[in-house]
C-alpha positions in Angstrom: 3.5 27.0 32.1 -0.1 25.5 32.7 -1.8 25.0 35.9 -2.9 21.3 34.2 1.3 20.4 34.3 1.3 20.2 38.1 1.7 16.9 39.6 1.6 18.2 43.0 2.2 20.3 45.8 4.5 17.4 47.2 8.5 19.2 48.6 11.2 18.0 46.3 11.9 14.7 47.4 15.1 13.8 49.3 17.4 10.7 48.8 19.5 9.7 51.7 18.5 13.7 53.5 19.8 15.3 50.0 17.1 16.5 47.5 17.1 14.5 44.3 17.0 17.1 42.2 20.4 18.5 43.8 21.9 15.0 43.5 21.3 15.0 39.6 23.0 18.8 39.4 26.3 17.8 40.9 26.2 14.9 38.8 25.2 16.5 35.3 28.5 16.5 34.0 29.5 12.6 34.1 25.3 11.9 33.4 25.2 13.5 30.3 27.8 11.5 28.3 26.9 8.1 30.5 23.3 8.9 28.5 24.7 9.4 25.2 26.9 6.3 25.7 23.3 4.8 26.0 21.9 6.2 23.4 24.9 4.7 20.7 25.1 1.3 22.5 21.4 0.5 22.4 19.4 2.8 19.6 21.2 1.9 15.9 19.7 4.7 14.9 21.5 7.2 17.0 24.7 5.1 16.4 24.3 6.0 12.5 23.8 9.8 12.9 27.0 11.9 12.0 29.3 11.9 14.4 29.3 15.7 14.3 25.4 16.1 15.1 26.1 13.6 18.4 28.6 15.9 19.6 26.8 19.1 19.0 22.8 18.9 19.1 22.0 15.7 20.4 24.4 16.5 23.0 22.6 19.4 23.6 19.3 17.6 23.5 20.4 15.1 26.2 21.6 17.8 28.4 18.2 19.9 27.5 16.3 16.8 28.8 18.1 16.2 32.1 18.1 20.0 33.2 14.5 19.6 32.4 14.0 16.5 34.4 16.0 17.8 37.2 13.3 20.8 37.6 10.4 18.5 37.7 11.9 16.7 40.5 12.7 20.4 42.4 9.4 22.4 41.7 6.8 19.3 41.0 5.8 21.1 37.4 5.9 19.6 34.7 7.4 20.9 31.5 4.9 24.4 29.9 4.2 24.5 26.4 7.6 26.4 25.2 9.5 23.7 26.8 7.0 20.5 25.0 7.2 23.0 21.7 11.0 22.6 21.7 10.8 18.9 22.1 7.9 18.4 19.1 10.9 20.6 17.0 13.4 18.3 17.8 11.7 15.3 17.2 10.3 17.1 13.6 13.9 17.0 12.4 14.7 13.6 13.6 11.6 12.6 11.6 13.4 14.8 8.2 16.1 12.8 9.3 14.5 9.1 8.8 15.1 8.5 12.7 12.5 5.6 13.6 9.9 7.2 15.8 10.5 4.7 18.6 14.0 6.0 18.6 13.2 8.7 19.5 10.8 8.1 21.8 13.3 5.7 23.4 16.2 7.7 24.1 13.8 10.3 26.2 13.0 7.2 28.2 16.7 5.5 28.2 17.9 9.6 29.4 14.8 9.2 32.6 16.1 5.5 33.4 20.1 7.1 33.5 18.7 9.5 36.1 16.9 7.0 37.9 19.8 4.7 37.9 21.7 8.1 39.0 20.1 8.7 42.1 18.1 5.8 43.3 21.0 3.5 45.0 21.1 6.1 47.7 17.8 5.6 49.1 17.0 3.3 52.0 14.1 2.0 54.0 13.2 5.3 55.6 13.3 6.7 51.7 10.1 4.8 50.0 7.6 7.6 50.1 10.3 9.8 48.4 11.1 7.1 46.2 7.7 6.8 45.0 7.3 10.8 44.6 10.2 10.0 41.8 8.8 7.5 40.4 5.4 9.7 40.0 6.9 12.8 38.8 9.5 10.4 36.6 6.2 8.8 34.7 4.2 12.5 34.7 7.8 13.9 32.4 7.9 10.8 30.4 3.8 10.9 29.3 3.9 15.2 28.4 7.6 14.5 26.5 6.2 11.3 24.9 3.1 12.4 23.8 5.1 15.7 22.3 7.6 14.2 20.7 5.0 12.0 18.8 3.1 14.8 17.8 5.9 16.6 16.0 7.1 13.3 14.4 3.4 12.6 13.1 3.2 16.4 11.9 6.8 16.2 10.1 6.3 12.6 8.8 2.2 13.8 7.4 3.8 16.9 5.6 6.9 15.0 4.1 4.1 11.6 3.1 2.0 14.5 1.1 4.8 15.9 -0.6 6.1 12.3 -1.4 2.7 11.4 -2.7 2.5 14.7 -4.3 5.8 14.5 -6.6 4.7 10.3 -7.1 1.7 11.2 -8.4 3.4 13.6 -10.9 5.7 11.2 -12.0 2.9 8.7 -13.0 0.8 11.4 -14.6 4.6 11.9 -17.0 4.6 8.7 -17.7 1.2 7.9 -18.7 1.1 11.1 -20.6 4.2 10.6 -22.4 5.9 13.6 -21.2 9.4 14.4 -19.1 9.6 11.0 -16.9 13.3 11.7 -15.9 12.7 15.2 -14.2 9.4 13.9 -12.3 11.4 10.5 -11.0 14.3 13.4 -10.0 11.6 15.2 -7.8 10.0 12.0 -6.7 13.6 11.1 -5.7 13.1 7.8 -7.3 15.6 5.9 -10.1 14.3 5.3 -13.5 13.9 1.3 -14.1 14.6 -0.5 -17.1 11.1 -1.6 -17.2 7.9 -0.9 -15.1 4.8 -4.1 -15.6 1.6 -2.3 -16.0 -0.9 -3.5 -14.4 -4.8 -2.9 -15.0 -7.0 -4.3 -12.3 -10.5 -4.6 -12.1 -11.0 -5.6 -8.5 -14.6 -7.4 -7.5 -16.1 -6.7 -4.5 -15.3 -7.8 -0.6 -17.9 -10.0 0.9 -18.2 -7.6 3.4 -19.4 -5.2 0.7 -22.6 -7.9 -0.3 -23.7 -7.4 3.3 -26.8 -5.2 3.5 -25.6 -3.5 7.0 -22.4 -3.0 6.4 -20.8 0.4 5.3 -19.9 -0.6 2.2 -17.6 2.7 1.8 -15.5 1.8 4.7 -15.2 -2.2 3.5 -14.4 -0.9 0.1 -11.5 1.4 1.9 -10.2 -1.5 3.9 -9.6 -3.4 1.0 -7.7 -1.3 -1.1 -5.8 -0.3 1.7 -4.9 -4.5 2.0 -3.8 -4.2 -1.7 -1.9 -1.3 -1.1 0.1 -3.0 1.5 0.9 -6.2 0.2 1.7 -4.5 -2.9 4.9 -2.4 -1.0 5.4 -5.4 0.7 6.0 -8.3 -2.0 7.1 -5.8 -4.7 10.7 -4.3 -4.8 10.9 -0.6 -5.5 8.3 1.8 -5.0 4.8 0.9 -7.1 3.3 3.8 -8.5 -1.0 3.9 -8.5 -3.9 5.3 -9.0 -6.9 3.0 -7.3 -10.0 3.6 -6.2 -12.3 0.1 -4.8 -12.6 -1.1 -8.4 -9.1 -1.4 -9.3 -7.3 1.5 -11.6 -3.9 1.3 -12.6 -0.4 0.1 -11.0 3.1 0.6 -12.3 5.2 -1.5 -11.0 9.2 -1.2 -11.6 10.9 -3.8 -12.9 15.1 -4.5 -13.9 14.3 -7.0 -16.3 14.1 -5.2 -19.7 11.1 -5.5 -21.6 12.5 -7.5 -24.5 13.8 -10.0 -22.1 10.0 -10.1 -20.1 9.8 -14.0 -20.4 8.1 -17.1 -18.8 9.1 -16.9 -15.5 8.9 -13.0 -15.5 5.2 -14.2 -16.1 4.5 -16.6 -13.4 5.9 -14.4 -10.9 4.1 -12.0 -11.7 0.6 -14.2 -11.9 2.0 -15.1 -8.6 2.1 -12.0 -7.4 -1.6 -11.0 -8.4 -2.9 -14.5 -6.5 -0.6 -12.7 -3.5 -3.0 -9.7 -3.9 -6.2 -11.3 -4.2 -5.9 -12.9 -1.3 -4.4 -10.2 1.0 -7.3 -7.7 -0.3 -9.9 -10.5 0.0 -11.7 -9.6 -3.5 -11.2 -11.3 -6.8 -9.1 -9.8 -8.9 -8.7 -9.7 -13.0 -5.5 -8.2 -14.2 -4.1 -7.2 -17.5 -0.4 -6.7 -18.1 2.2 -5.5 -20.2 5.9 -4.6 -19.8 7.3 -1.1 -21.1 10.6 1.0 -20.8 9.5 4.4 -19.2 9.3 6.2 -22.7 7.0 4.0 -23.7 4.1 3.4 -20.7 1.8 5.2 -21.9 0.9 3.4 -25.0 1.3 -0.2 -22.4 -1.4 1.9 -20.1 -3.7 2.1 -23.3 -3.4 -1.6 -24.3 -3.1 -3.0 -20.8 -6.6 -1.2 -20.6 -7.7 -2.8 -24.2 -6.6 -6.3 -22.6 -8.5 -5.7 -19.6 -11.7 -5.3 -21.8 -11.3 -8.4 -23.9 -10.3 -10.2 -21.1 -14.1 -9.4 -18.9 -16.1 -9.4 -22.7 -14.8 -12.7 -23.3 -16.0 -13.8 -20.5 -12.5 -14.7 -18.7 -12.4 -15.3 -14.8 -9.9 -13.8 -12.4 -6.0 -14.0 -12.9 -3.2 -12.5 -15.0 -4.1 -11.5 -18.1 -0.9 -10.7 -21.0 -1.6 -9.8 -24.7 -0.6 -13.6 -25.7 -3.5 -14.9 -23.7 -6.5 -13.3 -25.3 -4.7 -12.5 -29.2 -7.9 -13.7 -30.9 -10.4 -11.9 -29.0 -8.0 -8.9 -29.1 -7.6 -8.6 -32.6 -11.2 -9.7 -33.2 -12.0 -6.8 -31.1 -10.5 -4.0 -33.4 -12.9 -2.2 -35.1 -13.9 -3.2 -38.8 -16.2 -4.9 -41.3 -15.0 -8.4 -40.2 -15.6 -7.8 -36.6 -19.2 -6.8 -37.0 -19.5 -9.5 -39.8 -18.6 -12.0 -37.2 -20.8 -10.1 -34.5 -23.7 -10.8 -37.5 -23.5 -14.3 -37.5 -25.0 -15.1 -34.0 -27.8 -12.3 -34.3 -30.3 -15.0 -34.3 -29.3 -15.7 -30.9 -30.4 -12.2 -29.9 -32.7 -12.8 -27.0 -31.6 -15.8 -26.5 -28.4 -15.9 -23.4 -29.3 -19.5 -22.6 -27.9 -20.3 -25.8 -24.8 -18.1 -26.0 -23.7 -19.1 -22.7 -24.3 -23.1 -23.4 -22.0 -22.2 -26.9 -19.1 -20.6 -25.0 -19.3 -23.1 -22.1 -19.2 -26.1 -24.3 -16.3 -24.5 -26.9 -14.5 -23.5 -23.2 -14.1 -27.3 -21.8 -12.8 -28.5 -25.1 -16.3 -29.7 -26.4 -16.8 -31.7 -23.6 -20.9 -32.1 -23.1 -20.5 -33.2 -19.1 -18.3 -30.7 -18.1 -20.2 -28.1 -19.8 -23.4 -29.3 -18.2 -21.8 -29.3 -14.7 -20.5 -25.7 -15.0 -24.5 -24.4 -16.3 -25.5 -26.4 -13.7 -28.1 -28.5 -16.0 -28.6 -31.9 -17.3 -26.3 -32.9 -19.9 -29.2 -33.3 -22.7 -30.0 -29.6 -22.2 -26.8 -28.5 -23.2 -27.7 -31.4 -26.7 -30.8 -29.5 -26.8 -29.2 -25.7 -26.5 -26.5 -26.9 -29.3 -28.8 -28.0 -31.7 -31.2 -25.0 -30.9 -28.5 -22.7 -31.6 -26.9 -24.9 -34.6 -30.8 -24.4 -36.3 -30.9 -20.6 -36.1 -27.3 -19.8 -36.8 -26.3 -22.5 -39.4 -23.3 -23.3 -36.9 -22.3 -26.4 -35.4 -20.0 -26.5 -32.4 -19.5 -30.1 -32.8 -18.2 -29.6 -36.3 -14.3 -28.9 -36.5 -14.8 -26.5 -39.6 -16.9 -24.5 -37.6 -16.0 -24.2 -34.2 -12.8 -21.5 -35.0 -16.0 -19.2 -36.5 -17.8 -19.5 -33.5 -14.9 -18.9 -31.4 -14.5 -15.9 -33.3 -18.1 -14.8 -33.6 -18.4 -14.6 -30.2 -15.6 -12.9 -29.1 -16.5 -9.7 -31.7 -20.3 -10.4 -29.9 -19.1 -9.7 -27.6 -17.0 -6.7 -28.0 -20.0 -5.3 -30.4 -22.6 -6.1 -27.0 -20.1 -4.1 -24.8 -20.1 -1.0 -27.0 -17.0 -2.2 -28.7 -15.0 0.0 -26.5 -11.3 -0.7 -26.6 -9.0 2.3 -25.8 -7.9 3.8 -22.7 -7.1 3.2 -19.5 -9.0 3.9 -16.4 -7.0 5.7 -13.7 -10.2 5.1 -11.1 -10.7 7.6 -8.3 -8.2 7.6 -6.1 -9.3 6.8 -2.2 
């Protein structure tokens, strides 16, 4: 027992001219089940547990606590290190158990306000300095047993969180390797779905990481942990990731099959990723495909293809499936077309005033003042740019036969400008 557990060299105070400690003794055997009648009534939690482990160690437990309490009150010490030790084991196994911490906590304090209620009606006037001696050494127990009991819960909780992320982790490295997904998800302790959506996200920056003073690590942190959240929270299951503060790769499970993955599959799920964007505070570009568990790691490799067409082409944020970019993706495959196409706007090599005024104007459906609002210059530029770019390319954007090769030649340009890389997925570094 530590000196630093003393609350003071106060006598055991008396109730009525009987100590209070003797008072709780000869009233031990009707306290303890008026406690655990407590305990059932008001903590669900409790309530659940086998009606075996009420009886036997939480019984024991309550009657631990009061014996406890009842020496305070006689000797003024507060409980040593073996006696917080057993109380950080105890609440260890109610964490195992999937008690909720302030469960726990809570029936240490309902157990204190049973002995209060036990002995307090016998005070009177004469009592109040003994009263408050109570009250002293009552709040002195409750801070040493609260502050153990969170400690073992935090420890137990920690250990069983890295185990959990441990045997998740190894269930998406199966899956994305192609290997043995059924005896990962067993460890893991998660059921197989019919269908997990693979997501790959490239996630832009917070605003808080454009600020020059601000740790840009930590704002990076905060906003993948945002994702991270609102992903368990709007999401059903138990997502399976690998982010870092540029986005990475999400697994999402699914009971729609992927042969019935349909419209409004789709708009809940772009739904979804404006859910994200928001909640992490950072624009985010997503490309997606649903596959049955045998078959995610080939969705991984084209979600990861889509996600480069998708940023080459130029697309903004938002949900991105294989139907919404089939032109630049097949144009993207590798091939003698492809760079053929690429060929035809070499002319414009050096010139991105051009290339952007051709993909602007094809973008709002050929539509000169829309174009010129969104390059933010006067509509006769963007005549000017067009007919520059008609001259060295032999291409007209305004001419119907023409326009589905320019669409074309610029999405292998830009394939062919970005290395024309179009396999894998990137797992990011996980933070």
């Amino acid at each position: 027992m530590t000196a630093s557990n003393a609350v003071g060299p106060d006598p055991a105070p008396r109730l009525g001219g009987v100590p209070v400690h003797e008072r709780l003794r000869l009233s031990a055997a009707a306290l303890a089940p008026a406690v655990m009648a407590q305990l059932v009534t008001l903590l669900p939690a409790y309530r659940a547990l086998p009606s075996e482990q009420l009886r036997d160690e939480i019984a024991r437990e309550v009657d631990r606590g009061i014996r406890a309490f009842t020496e305070v009150l006689r000797t003024g010490e507060l409980p040593g290190e073996a006696e917080l030790a057993r109380i950080s084991e105890s609440s260890a196994r109610r964490a195992d158990e999937g008690v909720p911490l302030e469960a726990v906590v809570g029936a240490y304090h309902l157990g204190a306000q049973e002995c209060a209620a036990q002995v307090l009606p016998a005070a009177g006037p004469e009592d109040l300095p003994d009263v408050l001696l109570v009250q002293q050494r009552l709040l002195g127990y409750l801070r040493l047993v609260s502050c153990a009991v969170a400690a073992g819960y935090v420890q137990e909780r920690q250990t069983a969180l890295g185990d959990e992320q441990v045997a998740r982790q190894s269930l998406l490295s199966e899956l994305l390797e192609g290997g043995d997904p059924q005896t990962a998800a067993d460890r893991a302790g998660l059921p197989l779905p019919p269908c997990y959506l693979v997501l790959g996200i490239t996630m832009g920056p917070h605003p808080d990481e454009l600020l020059p003073d601000v740790n840009h690590a930590v704002a990076a942190r905060r906003k993948l942990r945002r994702l991270r959240n609102e992903l368990q929270r709007r999401t059903a299951g138990v997502p399976l990731s690998s982010l870092s503060g540029t986005g990475g790769l999400v697994l999402l499970p699914s009971g729609t099959p992927p042969a019935d993955f349909a419209g409004t599959d789709r708009d809940g799920l772009a739904r979804l990723v404006g859910q994200l964007g928001r909640a992490c505070g950072a624009e985010l570009l997503v490309a997606a495909a649903p596959a049955a568990p045998d078959d995610v790691a080939d969705a991984a490799r084209l979600v990861g293809e889509l996600r480069e067409v998708a940023q080459a082409s130029g697309r903004g944020p938002g949900l991105y499936l294989l139907d919404d970019v089939l032109l630049e993706y097949q144009l993207s495959r590798p091939g003698p077309a492809r760079d053929r196409l690429a060929a035809l706007l070499a002319p414009l090599a050096g010139r991105p005033e051009l290339l952007d005024t051709l993909r602007t104007f094809l973008a709002c459906g050929l539509v000169r003042r829309q174009a010129a609002a969104l390059l933010q210059v006067h509509p006769n530029t963007v005549d000017y740019r067009l007919r520059r770019a008609s001259e060295l390319t032999g291409l007209d954007a305004a001419r119907g036969a023409d326009q589905l090769t320019l669409r074309a030649a610029l999405a292998a340009h830009d394939t062919v400008r970005h290395g024309g890389r179009t396999g894998g997925h990137d797992l990011g570094r996980p933070v």
